[in-house]
N, CA, C and O atoms as CSV, one atom per row, in Angstrom:
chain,resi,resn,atom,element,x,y,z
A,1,UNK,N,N,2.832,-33.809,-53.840
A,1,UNK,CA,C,1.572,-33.504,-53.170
A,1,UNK,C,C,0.818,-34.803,-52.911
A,1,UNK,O,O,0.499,-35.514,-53.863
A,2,UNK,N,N,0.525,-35.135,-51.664
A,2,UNK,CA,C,0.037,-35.959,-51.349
A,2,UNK,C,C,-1.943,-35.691,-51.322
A,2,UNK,O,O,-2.497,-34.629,-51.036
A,3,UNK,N,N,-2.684,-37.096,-51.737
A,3,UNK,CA,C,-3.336,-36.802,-52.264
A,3,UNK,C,C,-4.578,-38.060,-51.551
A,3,UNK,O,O,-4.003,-39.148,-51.528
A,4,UNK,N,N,-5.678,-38.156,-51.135
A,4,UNK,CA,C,-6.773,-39.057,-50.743
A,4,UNK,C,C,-8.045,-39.024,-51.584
A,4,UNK,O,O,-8.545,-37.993,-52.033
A,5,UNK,N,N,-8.546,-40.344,-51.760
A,5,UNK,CA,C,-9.647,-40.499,-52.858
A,5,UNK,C,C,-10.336,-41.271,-52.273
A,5,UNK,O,O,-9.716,-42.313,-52.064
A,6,UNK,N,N,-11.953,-41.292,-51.657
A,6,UNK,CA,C,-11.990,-42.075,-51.550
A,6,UNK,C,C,-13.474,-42.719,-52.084
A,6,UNK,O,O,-14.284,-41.989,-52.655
A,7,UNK,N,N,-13.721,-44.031,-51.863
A,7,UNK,CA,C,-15.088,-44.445,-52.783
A,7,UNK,C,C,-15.737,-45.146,-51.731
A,7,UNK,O,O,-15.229,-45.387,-50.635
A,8,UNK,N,N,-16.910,-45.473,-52.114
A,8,UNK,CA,C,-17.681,-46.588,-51.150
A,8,UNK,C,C,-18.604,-45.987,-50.515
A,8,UNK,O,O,-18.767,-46.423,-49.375
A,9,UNK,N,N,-19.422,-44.961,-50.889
A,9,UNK,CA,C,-20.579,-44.641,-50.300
A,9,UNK,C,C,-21.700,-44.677,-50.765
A,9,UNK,O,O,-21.912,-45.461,-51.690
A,10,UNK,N,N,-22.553,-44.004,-50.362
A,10,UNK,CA,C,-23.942,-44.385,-51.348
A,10,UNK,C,C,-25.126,-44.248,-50.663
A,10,UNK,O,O,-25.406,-43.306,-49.922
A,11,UNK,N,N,-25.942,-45.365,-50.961
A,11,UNK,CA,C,-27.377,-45.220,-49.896
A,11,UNK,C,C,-27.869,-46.948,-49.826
A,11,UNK,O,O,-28.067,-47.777,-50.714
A,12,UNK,N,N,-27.917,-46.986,-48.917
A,12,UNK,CA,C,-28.785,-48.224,-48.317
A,12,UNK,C,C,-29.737,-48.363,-47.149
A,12,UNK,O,O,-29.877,-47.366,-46.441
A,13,UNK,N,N,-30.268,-49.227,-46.914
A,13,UNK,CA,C,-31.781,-49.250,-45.979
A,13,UNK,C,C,-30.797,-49.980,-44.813
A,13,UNK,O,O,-29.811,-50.684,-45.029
A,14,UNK,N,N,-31.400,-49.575,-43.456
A,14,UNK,CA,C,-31.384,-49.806,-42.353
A,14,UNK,C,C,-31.053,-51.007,-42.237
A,14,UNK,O,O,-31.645,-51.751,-43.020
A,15,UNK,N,N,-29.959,-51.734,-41.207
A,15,UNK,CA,C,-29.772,-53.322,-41.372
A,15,UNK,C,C,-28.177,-53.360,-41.920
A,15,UNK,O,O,-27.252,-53.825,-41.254
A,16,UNK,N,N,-28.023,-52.703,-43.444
A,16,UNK,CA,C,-27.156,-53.280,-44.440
A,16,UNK,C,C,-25.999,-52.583,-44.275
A,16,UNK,O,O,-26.089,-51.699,-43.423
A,17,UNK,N,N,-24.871,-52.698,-44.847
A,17,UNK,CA,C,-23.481,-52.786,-44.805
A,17,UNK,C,C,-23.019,-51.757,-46.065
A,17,UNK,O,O,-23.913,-51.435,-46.847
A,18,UNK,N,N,-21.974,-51.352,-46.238
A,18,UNK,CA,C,-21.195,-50.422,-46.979
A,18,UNK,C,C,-19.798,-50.384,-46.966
A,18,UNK,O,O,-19.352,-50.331,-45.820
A,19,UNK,N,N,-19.270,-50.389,-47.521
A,19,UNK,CA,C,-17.325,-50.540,-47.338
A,19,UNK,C,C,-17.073,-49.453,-47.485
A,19,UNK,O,O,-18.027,-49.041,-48.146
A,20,UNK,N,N,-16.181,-48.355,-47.267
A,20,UNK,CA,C,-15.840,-47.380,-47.571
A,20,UNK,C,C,-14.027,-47.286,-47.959
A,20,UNK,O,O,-13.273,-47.740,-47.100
A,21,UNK,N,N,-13.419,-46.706,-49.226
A,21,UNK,CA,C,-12.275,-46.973,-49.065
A,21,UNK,C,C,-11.506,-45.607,-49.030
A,21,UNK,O,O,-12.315,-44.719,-48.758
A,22,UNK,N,N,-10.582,-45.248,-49.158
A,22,UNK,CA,C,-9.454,-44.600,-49.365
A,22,UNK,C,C,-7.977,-44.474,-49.144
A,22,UNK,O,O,-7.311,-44.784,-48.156
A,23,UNK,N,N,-7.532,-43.828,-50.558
A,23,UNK,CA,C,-6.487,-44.385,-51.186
A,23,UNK,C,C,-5.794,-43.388,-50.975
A,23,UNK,O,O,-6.374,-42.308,-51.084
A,24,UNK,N,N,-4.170,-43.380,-50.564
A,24,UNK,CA,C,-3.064,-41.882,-50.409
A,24,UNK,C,C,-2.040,-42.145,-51.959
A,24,UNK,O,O,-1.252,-43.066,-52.174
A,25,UNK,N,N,-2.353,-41.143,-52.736
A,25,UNK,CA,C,-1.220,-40.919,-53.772
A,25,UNK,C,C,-0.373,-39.928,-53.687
A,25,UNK,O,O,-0.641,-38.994,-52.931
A,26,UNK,N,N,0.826,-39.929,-54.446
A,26,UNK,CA,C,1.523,-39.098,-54.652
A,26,UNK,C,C,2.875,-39.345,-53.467
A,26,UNK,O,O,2.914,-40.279,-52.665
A,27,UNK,N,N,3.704,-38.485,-53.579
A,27,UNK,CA,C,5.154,-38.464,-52.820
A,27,UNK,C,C,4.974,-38.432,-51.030
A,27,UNK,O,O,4.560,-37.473,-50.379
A,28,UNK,N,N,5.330,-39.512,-50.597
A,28,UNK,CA,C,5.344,-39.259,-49.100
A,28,UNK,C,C,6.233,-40.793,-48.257
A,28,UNK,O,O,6.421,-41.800,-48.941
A,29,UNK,N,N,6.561,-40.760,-47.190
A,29,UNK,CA,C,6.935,-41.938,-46.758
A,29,UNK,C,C,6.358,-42.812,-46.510
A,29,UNK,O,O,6.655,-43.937,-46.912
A,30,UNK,N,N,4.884,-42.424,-45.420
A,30,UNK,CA,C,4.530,-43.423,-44.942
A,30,UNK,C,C,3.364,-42.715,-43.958
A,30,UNK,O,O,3.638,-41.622,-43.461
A,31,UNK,N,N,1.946,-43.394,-43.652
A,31,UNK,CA,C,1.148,-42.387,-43.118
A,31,UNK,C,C,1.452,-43.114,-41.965
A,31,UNK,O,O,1.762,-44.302,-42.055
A,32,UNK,N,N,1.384,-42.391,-40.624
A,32,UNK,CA,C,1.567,-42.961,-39.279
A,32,UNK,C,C,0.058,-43.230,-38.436
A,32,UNK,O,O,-0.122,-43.895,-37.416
A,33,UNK,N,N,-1.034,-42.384,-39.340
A,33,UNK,CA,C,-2.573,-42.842,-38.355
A,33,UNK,C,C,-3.459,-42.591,-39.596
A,33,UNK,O,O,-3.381,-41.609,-40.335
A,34,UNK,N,N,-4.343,-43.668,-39.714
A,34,UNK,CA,C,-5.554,-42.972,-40.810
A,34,UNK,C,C,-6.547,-42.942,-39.956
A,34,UNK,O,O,-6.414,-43.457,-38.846
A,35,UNK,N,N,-7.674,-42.349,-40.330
A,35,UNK,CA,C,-8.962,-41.930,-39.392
A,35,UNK,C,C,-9.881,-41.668,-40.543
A,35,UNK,O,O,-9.562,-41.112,-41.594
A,36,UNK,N,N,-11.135,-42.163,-40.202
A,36,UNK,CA,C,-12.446,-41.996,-40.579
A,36,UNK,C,C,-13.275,-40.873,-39.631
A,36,UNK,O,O,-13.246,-40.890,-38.401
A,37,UNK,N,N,-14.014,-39.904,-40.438
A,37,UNK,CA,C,-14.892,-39.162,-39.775
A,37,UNK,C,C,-16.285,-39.231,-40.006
A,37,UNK,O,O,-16.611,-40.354,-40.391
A,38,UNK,N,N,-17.232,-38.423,-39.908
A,38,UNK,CA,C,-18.245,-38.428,-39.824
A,38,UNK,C,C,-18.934,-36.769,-39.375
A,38,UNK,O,O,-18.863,-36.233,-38.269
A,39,UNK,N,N,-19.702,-36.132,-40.849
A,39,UNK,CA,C,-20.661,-34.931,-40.362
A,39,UNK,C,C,-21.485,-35.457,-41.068
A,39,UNK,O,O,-21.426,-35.943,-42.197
A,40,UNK,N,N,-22.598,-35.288,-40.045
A,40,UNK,CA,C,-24.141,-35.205,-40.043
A,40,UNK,C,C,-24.859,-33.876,-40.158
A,40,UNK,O,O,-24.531,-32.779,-39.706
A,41,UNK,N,N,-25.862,-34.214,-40.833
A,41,UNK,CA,C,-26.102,-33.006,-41.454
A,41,UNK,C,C,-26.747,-31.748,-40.339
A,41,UNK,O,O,-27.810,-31.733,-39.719
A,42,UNK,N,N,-25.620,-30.743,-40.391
A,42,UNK,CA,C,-26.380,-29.249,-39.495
A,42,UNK,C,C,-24.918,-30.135,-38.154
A,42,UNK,O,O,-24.781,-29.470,-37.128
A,43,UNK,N,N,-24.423,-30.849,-38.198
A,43,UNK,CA,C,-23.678,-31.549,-37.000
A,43,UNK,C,C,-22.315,-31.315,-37.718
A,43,UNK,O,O,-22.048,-31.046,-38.889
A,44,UNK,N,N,-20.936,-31.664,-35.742
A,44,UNK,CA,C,-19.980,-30.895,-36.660
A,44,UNK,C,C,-18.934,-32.388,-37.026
A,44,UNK,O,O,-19.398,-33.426,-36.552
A,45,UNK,N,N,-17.962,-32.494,-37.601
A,45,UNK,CA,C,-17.213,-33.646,-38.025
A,45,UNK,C,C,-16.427,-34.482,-37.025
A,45,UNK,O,O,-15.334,-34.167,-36.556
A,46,UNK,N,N,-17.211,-35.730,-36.723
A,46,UNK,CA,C,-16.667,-36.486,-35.500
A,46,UNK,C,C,-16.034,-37.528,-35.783
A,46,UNK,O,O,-16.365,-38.190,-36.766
A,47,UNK,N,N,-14.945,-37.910,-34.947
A,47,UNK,CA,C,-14.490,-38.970,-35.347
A,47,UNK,C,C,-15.363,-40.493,-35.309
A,47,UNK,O,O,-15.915,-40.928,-34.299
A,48,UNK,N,N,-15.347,-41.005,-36.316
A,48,UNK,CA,C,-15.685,-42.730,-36.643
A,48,UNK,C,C,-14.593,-43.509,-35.514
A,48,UNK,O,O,-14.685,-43.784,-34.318
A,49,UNK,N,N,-13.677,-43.676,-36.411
A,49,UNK,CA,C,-12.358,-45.020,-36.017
A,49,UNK,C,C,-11.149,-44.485,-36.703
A,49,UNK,O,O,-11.120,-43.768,-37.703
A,50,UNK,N,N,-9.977,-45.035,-35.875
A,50,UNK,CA,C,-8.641,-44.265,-36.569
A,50,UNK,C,C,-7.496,-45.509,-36.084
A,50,UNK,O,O,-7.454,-45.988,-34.950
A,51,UNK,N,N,-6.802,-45.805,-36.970
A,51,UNK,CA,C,-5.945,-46.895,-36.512
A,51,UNK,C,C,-4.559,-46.216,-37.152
A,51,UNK,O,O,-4.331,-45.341,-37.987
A,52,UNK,N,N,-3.840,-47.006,-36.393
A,52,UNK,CA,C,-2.121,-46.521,-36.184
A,52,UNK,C,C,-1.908,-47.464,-37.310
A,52,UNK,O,O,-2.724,-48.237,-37.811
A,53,UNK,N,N,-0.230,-47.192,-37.722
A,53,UNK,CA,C,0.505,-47.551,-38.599
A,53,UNK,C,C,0.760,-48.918,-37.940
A,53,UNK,O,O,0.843,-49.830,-38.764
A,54,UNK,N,N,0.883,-49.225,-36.850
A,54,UNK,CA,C,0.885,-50.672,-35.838
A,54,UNK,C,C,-0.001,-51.334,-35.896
A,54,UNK,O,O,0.269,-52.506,-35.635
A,55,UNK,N,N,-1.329,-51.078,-36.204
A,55,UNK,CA,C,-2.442,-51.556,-36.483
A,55,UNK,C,C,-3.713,-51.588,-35.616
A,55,UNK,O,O,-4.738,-52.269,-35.653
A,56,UNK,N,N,-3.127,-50.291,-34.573
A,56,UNK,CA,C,-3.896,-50.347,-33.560
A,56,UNK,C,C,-4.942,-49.581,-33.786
A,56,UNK,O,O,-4.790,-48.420,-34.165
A,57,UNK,N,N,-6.189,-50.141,-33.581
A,57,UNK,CA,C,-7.373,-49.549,-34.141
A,57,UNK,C,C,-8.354,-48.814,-32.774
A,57,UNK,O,O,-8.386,-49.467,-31.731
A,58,UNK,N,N,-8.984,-47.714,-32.818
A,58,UNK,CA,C,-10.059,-47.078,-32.145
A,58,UNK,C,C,-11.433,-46.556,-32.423
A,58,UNK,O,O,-11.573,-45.676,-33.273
A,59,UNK,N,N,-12.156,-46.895,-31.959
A,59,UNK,CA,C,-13.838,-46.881,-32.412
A,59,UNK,C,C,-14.741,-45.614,-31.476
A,59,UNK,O,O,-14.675,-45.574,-30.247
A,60,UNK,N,N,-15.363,-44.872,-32.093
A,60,UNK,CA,C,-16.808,-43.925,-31.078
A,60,UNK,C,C,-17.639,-45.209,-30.779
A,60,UNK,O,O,-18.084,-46.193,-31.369
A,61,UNK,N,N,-17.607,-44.727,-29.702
A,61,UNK,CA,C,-18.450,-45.584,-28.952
A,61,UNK,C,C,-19.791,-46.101,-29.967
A,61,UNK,O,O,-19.981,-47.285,-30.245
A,62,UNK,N,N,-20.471,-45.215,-30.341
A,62,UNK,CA,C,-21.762,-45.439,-31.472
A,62,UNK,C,C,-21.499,-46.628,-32.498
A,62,UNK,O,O,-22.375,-47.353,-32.972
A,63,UNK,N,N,-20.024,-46.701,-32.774
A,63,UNK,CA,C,-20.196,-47.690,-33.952
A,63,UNK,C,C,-19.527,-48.998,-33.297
A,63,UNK,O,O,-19.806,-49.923,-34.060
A,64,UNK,N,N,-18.955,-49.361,-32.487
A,64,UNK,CA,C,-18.452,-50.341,-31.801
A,64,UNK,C,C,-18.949,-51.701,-32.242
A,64,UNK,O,O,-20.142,-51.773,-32.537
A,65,UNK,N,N,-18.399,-52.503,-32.307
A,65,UNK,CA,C,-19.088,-53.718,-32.935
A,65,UNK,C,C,-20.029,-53.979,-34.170
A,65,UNK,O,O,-20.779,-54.944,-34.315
A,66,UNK,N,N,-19.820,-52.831,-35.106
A,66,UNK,CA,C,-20.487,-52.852,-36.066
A,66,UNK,C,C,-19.867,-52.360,-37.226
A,66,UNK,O,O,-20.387,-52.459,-38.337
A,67,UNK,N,N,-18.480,-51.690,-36.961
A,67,UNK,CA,C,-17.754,-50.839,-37.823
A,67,UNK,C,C,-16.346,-51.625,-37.576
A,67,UNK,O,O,-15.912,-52.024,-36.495
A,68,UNK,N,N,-15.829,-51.726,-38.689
A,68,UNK,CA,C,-14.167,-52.016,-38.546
A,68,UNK,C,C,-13.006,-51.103,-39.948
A,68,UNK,O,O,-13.237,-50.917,-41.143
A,69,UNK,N,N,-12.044,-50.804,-39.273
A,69,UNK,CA,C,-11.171,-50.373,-39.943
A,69,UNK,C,C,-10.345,-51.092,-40.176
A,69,UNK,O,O,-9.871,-51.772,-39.267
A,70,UNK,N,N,-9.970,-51.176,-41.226
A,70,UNK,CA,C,-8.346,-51.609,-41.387
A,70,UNK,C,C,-7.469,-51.130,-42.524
A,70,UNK,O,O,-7.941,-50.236,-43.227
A,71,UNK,N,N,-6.391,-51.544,-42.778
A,71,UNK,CA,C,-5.457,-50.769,-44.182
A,71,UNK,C,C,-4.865,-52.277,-44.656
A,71,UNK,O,O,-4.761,-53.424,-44.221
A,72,UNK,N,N,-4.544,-51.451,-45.882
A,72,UNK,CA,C,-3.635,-52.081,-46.510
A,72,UNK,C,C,-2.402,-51.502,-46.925
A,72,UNK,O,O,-2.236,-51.243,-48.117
A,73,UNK,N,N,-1.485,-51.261,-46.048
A,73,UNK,CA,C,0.133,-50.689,-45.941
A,73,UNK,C,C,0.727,-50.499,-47.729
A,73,UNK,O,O,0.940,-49.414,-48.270
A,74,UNK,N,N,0.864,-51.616,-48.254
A,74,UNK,CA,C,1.545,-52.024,-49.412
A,74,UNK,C,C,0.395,-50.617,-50.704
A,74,UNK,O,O,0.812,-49.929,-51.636
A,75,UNK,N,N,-0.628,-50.705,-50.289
A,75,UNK,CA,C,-1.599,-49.812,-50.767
A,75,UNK,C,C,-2.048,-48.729,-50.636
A,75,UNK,O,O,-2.926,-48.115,-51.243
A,76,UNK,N,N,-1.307,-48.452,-49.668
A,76,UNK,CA,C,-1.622,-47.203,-48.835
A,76,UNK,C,C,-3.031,-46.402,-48.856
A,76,UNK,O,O,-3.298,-45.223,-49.090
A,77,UNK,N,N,-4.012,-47.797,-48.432
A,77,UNK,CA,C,-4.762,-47.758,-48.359
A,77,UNK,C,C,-5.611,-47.952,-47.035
A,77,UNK,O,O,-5.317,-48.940,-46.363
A,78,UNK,N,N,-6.683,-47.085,-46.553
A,78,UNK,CA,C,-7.759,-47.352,-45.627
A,78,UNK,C,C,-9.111,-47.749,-46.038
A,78,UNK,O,O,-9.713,-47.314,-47.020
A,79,UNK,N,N,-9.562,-48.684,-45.128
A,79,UNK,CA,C,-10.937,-49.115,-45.456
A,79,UNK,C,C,-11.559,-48.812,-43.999
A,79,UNK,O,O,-11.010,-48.504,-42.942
A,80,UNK,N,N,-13.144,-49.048,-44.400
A,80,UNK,CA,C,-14.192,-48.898,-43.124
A,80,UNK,C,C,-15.396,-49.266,-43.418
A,80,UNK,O,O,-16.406,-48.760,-43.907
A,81,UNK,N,N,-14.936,-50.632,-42.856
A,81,UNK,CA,C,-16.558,-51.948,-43.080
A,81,UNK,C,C,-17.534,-51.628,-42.592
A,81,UNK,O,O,-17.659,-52.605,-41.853
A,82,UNK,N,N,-18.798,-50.731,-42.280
A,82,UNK,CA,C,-19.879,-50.374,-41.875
A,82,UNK,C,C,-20.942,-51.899,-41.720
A,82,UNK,O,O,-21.087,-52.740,-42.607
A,83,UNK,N,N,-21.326,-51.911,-40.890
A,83,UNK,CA,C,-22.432,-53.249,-40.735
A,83,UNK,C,C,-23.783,-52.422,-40.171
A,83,UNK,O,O,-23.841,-51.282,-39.711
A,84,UNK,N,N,-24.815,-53.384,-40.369
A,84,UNK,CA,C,-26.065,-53.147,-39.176
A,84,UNK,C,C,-25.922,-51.964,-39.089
A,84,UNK,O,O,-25.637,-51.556,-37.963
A,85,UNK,N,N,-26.057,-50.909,-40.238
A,85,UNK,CA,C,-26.531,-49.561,-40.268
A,85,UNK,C,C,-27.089,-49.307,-40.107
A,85,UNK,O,O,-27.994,-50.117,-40.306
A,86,UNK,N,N,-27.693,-47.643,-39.408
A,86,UNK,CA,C,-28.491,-47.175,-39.114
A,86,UNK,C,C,-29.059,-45.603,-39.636
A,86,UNK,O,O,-28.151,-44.880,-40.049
A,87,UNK,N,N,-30.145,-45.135,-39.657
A,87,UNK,CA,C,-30.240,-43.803,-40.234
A,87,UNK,C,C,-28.861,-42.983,-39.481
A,87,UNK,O,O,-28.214,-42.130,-40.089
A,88,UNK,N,N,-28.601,-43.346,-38.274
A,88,UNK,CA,C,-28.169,-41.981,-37.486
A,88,UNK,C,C,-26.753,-42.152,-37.883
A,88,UNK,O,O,-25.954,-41.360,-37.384
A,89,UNK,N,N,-26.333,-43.006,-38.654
A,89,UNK,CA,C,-25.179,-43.425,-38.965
A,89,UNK,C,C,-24.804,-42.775,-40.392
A,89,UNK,O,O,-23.651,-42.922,-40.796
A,90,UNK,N,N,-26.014,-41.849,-41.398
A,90,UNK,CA,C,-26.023,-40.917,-42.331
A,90,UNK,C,C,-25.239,-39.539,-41.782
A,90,UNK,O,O,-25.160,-38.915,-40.724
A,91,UNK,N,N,-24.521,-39.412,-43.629
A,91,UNK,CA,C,-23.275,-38.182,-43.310
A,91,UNK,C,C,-22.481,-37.998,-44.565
A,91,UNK,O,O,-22.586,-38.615,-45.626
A,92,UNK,N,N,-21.546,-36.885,-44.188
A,92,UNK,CA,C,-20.513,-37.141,-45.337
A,92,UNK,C,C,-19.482,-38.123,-44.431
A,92,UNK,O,O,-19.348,-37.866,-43.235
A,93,UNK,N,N,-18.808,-39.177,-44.993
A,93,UNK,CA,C,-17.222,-39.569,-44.311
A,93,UNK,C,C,-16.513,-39.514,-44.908
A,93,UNK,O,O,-16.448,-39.896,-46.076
A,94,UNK,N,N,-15.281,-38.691,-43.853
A,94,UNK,CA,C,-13.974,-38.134,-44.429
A,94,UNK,C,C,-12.840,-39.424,-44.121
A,94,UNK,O,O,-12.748,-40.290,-43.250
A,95,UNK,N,N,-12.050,-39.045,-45.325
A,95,UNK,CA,C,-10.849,-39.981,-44.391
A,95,UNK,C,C,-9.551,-38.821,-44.178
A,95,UNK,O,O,-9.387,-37.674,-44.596
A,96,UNK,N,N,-8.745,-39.731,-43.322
A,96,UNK,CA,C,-7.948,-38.839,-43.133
A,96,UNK,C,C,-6.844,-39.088,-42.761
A,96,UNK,O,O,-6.938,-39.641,-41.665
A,97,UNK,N,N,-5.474,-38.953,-43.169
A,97,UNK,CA,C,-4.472,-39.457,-43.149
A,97,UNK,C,C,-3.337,-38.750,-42.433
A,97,UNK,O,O,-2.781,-37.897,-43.125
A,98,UNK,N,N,-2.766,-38.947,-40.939
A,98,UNK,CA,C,-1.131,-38.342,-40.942
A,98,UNK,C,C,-0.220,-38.410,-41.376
A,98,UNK,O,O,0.595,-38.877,-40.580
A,99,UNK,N,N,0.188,-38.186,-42.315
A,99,UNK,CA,C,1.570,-38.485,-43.169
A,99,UNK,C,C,2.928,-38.012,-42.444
A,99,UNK,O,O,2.792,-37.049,-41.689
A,100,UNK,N,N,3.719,-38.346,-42.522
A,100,UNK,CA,C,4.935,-38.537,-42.093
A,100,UNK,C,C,5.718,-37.615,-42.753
A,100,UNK,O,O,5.953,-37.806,-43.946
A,101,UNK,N,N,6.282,-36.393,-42.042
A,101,UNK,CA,C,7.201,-35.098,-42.585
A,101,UNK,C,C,6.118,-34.241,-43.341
A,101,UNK,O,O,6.695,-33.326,-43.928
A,102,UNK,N,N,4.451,-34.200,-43.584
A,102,UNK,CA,C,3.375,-33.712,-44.326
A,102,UNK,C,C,2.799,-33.312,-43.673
A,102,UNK,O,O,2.717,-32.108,-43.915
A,103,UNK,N,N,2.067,-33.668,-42.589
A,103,UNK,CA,C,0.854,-33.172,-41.715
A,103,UNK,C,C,-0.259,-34.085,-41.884
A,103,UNK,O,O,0.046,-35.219,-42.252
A,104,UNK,N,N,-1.721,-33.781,-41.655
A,104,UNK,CA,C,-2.572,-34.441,-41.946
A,104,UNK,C,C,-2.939,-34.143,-43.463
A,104,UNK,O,O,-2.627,-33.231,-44.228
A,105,UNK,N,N,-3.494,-34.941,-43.553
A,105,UNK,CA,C,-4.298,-34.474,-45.392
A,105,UNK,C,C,-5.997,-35.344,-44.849
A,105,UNK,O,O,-6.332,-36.368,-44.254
A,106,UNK,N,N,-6.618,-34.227,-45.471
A,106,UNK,CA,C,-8.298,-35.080,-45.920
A,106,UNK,C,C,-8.648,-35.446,-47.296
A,106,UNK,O,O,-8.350,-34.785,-48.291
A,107,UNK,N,N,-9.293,-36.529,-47.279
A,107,UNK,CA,C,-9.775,-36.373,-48.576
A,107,UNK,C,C,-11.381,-36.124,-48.127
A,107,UNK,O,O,-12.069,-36.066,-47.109
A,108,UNK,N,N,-11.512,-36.009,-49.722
A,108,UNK,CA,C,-12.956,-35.058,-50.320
A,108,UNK,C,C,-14.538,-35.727,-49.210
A,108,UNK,O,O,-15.454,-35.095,-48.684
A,109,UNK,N,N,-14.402,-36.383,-49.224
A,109,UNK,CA,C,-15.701,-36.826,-48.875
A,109,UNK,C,C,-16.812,-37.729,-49.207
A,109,UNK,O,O,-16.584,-37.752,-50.416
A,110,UNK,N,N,-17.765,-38.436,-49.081
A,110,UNK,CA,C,-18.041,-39.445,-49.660
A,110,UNK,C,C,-19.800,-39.633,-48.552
A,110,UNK,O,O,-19.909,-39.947,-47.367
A,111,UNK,N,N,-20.693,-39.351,-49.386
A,111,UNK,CA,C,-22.103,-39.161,-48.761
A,111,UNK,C,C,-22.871,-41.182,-48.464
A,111,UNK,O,O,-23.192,-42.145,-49.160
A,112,UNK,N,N,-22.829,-40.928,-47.482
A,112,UNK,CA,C,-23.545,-42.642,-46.735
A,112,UNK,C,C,-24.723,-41.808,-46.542
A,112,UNK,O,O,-24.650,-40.588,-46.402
A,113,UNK,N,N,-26.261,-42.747,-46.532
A,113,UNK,CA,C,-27.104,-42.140,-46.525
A,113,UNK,C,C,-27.868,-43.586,-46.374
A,113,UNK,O,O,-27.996,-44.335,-47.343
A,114,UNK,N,N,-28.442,-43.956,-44.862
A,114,UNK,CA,C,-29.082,-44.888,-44.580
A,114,UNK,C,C,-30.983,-44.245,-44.646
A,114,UNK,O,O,-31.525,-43.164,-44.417
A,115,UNK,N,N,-31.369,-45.363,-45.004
A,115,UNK,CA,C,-32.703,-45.035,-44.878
A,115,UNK,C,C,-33.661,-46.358,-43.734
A,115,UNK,O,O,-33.628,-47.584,-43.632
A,116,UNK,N,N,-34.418,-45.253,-43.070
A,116,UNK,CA,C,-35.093,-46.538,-42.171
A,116,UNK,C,C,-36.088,-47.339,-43.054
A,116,UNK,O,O,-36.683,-48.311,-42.588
């Protein structure tokens, strides 16, 4: 059973930065896309950024130049560098992984909570 954890949320003031991580355990080959989401509260779960197993990365327009994804393969791990936050940028974020012969898997969730 493949499995996502992830950490790095919290609360900070308008301006500041947040890392967000998550980690895939358990039996699988290899994830082929991870993705970051985003629900806002009473709003429905949108995609952040999602990068390929190639390393090819994609951004919502909203966070563009302020957000970066990347992994660490050997770790089977995703990250998501948040910069120059903003209230509207408050939510739960999901991560989310395609695994290979599995399907997608989510993990739990993780509350960002900017304040102006």
């Amino acid at each position: 059973q493949v499995q996502l954890v992830e950490s790095g949320g919290g609360s900070v003031q308008a301006g500041g930065s947040l890392r967000l991580s998550c980690a895939a355990s358990g039996r699988f080959t290899g994830v082929n896309l991870w993705g970051w989401y985003r629900q806002g509260p009473g709003k429905e779960r949108d995609v952040v950024a999602n990068i390929t197993r190639e390393g090819i990365a994609n951004y919502a327009d909203s966070v563009k130049g302020r957000f970066s994804i990347s992994t660490d393969n050997a770790k089977n791990t995703v990250y998501l560098q948040m910069n120059n936050l903003n209230p509207e940028d408050s939510g739960v974020y999901y991560c989310a992984a395609l695994v290979s012969w599995i399907g997608t898997i989510w993990g739990q969730g993780t509350q960002v909570t900017v304040s102006s």
